[in-house]
C-alpha positions as CSV (number, residue, x, y, z in Angstrom):
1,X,233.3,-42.2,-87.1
2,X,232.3,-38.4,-88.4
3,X,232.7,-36.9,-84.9
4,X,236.2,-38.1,-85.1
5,X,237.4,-35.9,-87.9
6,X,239.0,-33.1,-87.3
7,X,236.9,-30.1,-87.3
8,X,238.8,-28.2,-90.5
9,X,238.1,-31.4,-92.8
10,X,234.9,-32.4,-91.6
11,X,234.2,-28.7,-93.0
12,X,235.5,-29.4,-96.4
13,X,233.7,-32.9,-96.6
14,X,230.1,-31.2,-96.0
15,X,228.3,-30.3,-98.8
16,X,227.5,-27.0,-99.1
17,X,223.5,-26.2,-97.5
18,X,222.6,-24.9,-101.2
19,X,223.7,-28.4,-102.9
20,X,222.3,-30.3,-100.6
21,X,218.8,-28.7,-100.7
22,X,219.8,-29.0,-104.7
23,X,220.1,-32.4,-104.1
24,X,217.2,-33.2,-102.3
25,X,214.2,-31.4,-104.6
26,X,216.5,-32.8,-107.7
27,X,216.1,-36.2,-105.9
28,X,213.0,-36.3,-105.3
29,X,212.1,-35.3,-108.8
30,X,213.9,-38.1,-110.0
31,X,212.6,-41.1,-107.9
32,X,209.1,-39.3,-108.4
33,X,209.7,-39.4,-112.6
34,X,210.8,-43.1,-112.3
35,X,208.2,-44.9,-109.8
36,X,205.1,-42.6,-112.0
37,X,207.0,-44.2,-115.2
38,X,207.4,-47.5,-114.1
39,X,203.8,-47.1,-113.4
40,X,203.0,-46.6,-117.0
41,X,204.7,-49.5,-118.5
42,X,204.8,-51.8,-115.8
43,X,201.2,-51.8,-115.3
44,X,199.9,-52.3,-119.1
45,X,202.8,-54.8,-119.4
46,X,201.2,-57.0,-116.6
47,X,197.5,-56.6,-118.4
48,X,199.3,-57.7,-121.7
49,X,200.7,-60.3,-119.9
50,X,196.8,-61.4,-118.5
51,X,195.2,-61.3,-121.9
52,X,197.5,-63.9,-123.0
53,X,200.6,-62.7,-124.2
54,X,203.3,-65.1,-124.8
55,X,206.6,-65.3,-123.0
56,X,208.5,-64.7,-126.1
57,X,206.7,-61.6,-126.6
58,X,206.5,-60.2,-122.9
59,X,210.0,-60.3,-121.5
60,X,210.8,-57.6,-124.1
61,X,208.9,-54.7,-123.1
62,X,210.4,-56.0,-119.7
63,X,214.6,-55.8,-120.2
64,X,213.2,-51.8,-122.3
65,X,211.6,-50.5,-118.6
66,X,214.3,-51.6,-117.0
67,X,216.8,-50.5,-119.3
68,X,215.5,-47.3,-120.1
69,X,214.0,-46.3,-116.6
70,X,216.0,-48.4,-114.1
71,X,219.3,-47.4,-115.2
72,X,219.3,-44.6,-116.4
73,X,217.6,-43.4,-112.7
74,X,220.5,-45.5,-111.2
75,X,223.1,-43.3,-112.7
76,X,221.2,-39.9,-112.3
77,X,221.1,-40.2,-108.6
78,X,224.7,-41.8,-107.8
79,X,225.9,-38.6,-109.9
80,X,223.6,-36.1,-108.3
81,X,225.3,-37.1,-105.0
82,X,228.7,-37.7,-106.0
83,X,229.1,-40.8,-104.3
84,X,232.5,-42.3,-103.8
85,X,232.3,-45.2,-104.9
86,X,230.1,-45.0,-108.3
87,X,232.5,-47.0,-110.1
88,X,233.0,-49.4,-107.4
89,X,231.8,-52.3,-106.2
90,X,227.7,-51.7,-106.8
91,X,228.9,-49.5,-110.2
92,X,230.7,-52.4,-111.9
93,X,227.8,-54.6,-111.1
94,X,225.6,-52.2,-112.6
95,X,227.6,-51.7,-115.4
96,X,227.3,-55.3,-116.2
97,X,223.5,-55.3,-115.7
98,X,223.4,-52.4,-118.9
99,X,225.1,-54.6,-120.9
100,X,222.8,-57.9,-120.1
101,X,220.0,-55.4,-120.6
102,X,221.1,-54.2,-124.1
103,X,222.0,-58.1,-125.1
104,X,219.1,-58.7,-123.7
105,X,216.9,-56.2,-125.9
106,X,218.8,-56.7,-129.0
107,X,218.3,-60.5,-129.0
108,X,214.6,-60.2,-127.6
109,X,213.3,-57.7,-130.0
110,X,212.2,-60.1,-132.4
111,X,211.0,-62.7,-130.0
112,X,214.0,-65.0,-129.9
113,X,212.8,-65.6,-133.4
114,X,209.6,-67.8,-132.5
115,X,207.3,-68.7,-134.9
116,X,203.8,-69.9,-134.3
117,X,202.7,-73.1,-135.5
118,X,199.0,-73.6,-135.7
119,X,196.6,-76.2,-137.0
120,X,193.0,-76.4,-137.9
121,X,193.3,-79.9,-137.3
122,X,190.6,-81.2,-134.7
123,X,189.8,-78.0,-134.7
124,X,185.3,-77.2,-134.5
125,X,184.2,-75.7,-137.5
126,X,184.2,-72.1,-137.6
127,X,180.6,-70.4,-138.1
128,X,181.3,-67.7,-140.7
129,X,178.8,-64.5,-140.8
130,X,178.6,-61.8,-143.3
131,X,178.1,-57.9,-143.6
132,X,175.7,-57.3,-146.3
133,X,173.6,-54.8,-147.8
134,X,171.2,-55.5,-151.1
135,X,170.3,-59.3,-149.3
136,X,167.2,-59.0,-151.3
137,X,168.4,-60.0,-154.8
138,X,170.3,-62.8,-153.2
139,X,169.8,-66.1,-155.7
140,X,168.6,-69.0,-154.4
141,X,171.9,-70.9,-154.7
142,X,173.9,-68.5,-152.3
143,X,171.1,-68.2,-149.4
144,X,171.4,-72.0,-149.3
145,X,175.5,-71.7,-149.3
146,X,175.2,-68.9,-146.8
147,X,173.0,-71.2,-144.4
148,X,176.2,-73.9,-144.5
149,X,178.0,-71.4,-143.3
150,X,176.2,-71.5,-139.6
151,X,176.8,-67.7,-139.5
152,X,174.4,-64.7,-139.2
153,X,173.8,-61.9,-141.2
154,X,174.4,-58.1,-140.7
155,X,171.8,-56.2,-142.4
156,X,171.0,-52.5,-142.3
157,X,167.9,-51.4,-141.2
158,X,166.2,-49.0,-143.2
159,X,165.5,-45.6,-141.7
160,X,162.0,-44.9,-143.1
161,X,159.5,-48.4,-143.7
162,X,156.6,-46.9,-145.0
163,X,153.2,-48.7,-147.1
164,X,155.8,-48.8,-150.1
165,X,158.9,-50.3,-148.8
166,X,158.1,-52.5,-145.9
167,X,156.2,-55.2,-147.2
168,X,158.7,-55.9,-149.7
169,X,161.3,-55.4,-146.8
170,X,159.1,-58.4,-144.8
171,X,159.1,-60.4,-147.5
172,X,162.6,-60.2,-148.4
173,X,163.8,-61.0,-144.4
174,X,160.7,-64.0,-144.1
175,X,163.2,-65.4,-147.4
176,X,165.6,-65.7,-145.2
177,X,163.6,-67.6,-142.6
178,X,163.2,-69.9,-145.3
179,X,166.8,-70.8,-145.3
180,X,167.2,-70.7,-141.7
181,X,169.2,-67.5,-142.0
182,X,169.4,-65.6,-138.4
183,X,170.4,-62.6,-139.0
184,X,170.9,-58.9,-136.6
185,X,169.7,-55.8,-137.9
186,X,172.2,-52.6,-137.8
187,X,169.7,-49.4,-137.1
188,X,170.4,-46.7,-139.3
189,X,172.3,-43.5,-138.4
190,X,173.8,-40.2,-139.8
191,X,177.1,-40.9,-138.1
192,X,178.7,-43.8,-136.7
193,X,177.2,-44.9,-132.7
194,X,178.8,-42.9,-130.5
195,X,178.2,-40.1,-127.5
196,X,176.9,-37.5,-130.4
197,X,174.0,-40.2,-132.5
198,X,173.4,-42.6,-128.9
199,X,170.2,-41.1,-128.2
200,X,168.8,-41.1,-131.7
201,X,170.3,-44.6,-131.4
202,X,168.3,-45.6,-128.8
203,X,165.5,-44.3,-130.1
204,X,165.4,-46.5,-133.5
205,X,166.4,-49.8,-131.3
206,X,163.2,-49.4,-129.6
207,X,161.5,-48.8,-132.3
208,X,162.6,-51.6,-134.6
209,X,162.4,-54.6,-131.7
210,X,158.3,-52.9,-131.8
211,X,158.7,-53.9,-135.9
212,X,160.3,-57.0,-135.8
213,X,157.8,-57.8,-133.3
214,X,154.6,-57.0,-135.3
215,X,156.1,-58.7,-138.6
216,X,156.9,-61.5,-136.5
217,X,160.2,-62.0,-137.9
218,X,161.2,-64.7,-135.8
219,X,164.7,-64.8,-137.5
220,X,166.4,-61.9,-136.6
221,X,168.6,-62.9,-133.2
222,X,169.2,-58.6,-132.5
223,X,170.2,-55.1,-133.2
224,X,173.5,-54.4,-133.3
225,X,175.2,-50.9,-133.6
226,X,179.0,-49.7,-135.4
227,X,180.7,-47.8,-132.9
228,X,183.7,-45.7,-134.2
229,X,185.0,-42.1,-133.8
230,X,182.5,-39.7,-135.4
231,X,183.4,-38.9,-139.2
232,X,182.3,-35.5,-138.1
233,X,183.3,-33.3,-135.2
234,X,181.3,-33.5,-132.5
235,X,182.7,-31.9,-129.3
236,X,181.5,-34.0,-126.2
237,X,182.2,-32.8,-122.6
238,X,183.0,-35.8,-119.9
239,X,179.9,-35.5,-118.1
240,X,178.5,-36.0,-121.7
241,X,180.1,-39.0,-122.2
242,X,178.8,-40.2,-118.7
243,X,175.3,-39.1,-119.5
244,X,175.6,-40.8,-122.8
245,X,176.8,-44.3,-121.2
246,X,173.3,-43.8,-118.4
247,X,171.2,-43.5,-122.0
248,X,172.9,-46.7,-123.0
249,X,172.6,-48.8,-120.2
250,X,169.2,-48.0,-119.5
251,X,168.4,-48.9,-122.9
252,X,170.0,-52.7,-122.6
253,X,168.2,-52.8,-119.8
254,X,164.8,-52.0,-121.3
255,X,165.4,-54.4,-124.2
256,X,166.4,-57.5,-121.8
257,X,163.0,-56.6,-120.3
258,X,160.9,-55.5,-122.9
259,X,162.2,-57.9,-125.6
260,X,164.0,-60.5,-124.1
261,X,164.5,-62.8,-127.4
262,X,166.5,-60.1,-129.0
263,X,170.1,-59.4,-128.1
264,X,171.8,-55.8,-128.2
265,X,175.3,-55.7,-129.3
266,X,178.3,-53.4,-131.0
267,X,181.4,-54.1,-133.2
268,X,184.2,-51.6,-132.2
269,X,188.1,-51.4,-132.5
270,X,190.1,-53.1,-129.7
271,X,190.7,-50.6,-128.0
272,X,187.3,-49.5,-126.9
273,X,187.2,-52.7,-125.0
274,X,190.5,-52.4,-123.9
275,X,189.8,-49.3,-122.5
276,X,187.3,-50.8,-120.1
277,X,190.0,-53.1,-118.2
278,X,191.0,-50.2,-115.9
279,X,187.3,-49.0,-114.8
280,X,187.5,-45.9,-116.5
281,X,186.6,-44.3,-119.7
282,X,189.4,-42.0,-120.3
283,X,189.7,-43.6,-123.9
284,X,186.3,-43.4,-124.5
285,X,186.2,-39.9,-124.1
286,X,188.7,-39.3,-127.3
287,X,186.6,-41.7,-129.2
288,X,182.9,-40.5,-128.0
289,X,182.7,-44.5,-127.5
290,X,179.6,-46.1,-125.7
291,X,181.1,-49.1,-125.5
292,X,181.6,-49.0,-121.2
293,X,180.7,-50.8,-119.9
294,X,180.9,-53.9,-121.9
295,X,179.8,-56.4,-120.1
296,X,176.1,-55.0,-120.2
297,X,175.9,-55.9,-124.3
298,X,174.3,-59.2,-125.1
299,X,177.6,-59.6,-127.7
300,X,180.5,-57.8,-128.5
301,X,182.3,-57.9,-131.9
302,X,185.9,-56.4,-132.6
303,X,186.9,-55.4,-135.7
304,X,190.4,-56.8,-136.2
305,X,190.9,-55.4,-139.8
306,X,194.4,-56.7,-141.0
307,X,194.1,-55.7,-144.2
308,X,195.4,-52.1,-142.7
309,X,198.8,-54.1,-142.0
310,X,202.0,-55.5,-144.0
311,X,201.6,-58.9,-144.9
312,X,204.3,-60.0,-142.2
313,X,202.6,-58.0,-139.5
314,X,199.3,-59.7,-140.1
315,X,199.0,-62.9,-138.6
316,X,200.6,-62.4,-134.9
317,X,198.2,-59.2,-134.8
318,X,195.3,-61.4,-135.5
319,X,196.3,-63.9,-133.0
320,X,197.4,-61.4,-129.9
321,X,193.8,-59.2,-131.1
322,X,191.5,-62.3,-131.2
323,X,193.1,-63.9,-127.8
324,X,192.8,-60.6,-126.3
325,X,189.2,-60.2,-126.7
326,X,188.2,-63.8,-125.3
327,X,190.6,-63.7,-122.3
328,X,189.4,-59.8,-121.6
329,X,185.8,-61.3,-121.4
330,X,185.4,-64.8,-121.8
331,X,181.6,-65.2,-120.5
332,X,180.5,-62.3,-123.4
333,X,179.6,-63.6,-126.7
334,X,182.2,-62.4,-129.2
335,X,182.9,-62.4,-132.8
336,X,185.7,-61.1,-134.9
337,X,184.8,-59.0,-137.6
338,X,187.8,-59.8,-140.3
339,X,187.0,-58.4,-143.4
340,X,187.9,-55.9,-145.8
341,X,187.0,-58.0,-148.8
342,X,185.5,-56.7,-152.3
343,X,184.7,-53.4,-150.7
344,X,185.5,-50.7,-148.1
345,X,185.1,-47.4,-147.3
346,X,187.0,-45.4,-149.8
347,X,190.8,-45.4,-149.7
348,X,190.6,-48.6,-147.6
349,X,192.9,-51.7,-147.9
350,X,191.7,-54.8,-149.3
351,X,192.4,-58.1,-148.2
352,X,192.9,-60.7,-150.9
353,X,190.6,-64.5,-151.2
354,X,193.4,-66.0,-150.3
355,X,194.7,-63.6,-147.5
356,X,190.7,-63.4,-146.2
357,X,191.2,-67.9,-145.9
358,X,194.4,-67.4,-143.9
359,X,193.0,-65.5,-141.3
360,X,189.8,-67.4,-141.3
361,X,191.6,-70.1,-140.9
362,X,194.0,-68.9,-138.0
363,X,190.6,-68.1,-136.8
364,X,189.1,-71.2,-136.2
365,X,192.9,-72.9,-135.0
366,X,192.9,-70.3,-132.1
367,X,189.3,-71.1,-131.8
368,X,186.9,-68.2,-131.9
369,X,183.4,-68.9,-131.7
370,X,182.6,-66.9,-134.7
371,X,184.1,-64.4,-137.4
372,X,182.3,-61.7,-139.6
373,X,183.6,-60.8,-143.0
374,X,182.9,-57.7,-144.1
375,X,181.4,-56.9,-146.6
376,X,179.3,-59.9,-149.2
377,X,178.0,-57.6,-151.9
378,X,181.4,-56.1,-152.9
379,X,183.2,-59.8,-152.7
380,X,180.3,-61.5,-154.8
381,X,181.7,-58.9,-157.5
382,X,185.3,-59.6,-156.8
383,X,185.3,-63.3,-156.3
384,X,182.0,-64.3,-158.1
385,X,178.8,-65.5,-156.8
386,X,180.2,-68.8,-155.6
387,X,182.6,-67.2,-153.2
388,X,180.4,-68.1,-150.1
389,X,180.7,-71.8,-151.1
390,X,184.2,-72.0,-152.1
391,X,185.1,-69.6,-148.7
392,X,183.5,-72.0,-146.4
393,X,184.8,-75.0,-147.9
394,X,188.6,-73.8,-147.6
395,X,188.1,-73.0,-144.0
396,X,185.9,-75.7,-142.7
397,X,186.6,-78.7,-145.3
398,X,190.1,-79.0,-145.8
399,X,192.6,-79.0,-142.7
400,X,195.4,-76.4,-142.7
401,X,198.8,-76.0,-140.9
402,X,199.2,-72.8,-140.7
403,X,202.9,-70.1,-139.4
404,X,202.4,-67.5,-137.9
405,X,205.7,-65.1,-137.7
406,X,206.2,-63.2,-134.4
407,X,205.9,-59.8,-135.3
408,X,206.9,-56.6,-132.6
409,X,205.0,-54.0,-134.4
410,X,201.7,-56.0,-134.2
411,X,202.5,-56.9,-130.4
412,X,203.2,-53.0,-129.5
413,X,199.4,-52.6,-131.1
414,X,198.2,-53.4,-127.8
415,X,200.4,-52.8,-125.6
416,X,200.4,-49.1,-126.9
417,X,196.9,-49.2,-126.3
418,X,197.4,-50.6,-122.9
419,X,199.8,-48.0,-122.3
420,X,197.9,-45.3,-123.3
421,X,195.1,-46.3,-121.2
422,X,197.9,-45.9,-118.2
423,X,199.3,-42.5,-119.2
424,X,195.3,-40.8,-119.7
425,X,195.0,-42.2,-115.7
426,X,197.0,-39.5,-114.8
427,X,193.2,-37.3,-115.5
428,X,192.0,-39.5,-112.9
429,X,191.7,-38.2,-109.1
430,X,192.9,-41.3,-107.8
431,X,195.9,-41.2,-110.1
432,X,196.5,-37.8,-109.3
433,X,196.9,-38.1,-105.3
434,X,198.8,-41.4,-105.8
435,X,201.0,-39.4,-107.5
436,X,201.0,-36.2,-104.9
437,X,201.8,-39.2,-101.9
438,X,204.5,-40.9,-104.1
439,X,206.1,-37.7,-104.8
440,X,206.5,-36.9,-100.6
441,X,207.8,-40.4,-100.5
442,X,210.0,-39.6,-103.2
443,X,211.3,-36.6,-101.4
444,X,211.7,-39.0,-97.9
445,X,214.1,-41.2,-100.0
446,X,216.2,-38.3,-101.5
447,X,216.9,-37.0,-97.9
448,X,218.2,-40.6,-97.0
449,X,220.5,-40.7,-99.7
450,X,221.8,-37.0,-98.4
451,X,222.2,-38.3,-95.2
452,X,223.8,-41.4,-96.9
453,X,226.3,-39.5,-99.0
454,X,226.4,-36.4,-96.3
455,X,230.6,-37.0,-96.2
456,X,231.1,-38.4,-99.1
457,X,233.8,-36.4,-100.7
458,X,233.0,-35.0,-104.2
């Protein structure tokens, strides 16, 4: 049909060379910013969707990509090459698909307004553990309330047990063993477990599986260790972090050898086991985590604080976090540390008794194995020496329905971590020539739609 134009407007129809090499690089820049973008939402938004996410929550973050990526790319390349019939057919169409979106995100934002309803009807009882520090001047009447609990204990370990302290350390964990408390040790460090303290870490693991050997103190199930982002700075290199993860691994596997009745485990944020879904550690090397990989630790514990949040973010966070965890690795043993009750670090948020029961109890109706509360000594001031009893028998004695109220900002908690996971793979080689081989593609398309649009008139 071209070659049948006459020769004088055939020459006005043709874009000029420079536009259309305009076109083409512009182009490809566009469909290349799109498909990498779609990438990075589409991608954590079909791991959120794997971990458990509800429907209601989901199809959100769904009608944004589209809105904000699809669209909005839509319109950039039907203007870039001035094609006659924007506003036609396949324009009108599109125009009603923006305004489905935008209903669409408007109404969806808040979930359709679902709430959650939850029992703890027929529900198992929840085994309730506790953080604690001076266990040794624990009365008689609160070991045997903490042993109806059927938690465990965190204790620290001290860093020196010399003639003077360790008997009376001995005697005060074989009281324990009266009481049929199990309990973990936490080693102690200077800093929090990460890349900078792992090998010193290692170091006083070995060392106290050798004394809980010698004391024979059968009760303690492990060692566990508090990974969080150094208090201090410690600059780490990636092949640091990599080194750090060998010294890790080859200690798990020394202790499943060496002391096979003990188990080696960590409490960490979310996100440090979030980070692992991918197969990388780009996370981990912000947070100096050894948490990768996570399925070599005999348990894993995530600290789902929700005392940092509103009251009406709470709940839904707790639920999405806890599912999370379980569906991420359901054959690991996991617990959910829930606290902060009585005491914190300073400046922290404090959960209330009455908050700390809700989320127990939303706890046991989702169905975790176990939950830690963090931490005993400062609630026995708080809530008095009969909070243990009075704790356990509001979670586990009495049944509870329970609302949970869908909350956005909670839900973008982890996807945002998901997402950020997606945007760091961009450090990643792979990521990098997927990107380079999209971006020819990308340029392959643009020259179709110049060949396309070659006499359309602008």
């Amino acid at each position: 049909m071209s070659s049948a134009l006459p020769a004088v407007l055939k020459s006005k129809l043709e874009p000029h060379p420079y536009r259309q090499a305009l076109q083409f690089w512009v182009g490809g820049l566009i469909v290349t910013s799109a498909g990498y973008a779609f990438y990075t939402t589409v991608l954590p938004l079909a791991r959120f969707i794997q971990l458990g996410a509800p429907f209601h929550d989901w199809q959100w973050y769904l009608a944004l990509i589209v809105g904000v990526i699809g669209w909005p790319t839509y319109v950039s390349l039907r203007l870039l090459f001035r094609a006659r019939d924007f506003w036609q057919w396949d324009g009108k169409w599109a125009g009603l698909a923006l305004i489905g979106l935008l209903v669409w995100s408007g109404t969806g934002y808040n979930g359709w307004g679902v709430t959650l309803q939850l029992t703890t009807r027929n529900a198992a009882p929840l085994p309730i553990s506790f953080w604690a520090y001076h266990f040794a001047d624990f009365s008689e009447t609160l070991l045997a309330d903490l042993a109806q609990t059927k938690g465990y204990l965190y204790l620290p370990l001290p860093e020196k047990l010399d003639a003077q302290n360790r008997p009376a350390f001995v005697n005060a964990v074989h009281r324990l063993a009266r009481f049929n408390l199990a309990i973990y040790f936490l080693p102690a460090l200077p800093d929090f477990l990460s890349a900078p303290t792992a090998a010193l870490w290692r170091e006083r693991v070995l060392a106290a599986a050798e004394f809980i050997e010698q004391e024979q103190l059968n009760n303690v199930r492990g060692l566990a260790g508090d990974v969080e982002h150094p208090m201090q700075v410690w600059p780490t290199t990636p092949d640091e972090l990599l080194t750090t993860q060998r010294v890790i691994q080859e200690l798990l596997t020394t202790m499943h050898m060496q002391h096979p009745q003990l188990q080696t485990g960590v409490t960490a944020l979310g996100m440090h086991y979030l980070d692992a879904l991918d197969g990388d550690t780009d996370e981990s090397s912000y947070l100096r985590s050894t948490v990768v990989p996570v399925e070599a630790w005999g348990f894993i514990n995530q600290m789902t604080y929700t005392s940092y949040l509103p009251t009406a973010e709470r709940a839904y966070y707790l639920y999405l976090a806890e599912r999370a965890l379980r569906s991420a690795y359901p054959r690991q043993q996991v617990s959910y540390l829930i606290g902060l009750v009585g005491q914190g670090m300073p400046g922290e948020p404090l959960l209330t008794y009455d908050e700390l029961v809700f989320d127990a109890r939303l706890s046991r109706a989702i169905g975790a194995p176990e939950v830690a509360v963090f931490q005993l000594d400062g609630a026995l001031t708080v809530f008095g020496q009969d909070f243990v009893q009075r704790l356990t028998s509001a979670v586990n004695a009495t049944e509870a329905e329970l609302v949970v109220p869908f909350s956005r900002r909670s839900s973008f908690l982890i996807y945002g971590a998901l997402l950020l996971d997606t945007l760091l793979d961009l450090q990643r080689s792979p990521t990098q020539i997927a990107l380079l081989l999209w971006g020819g593609l990308s340029l392959i398309i643009a020259q179709q739609f110049n060949r396309k649009f070659t006499l359309q008139p602008s």
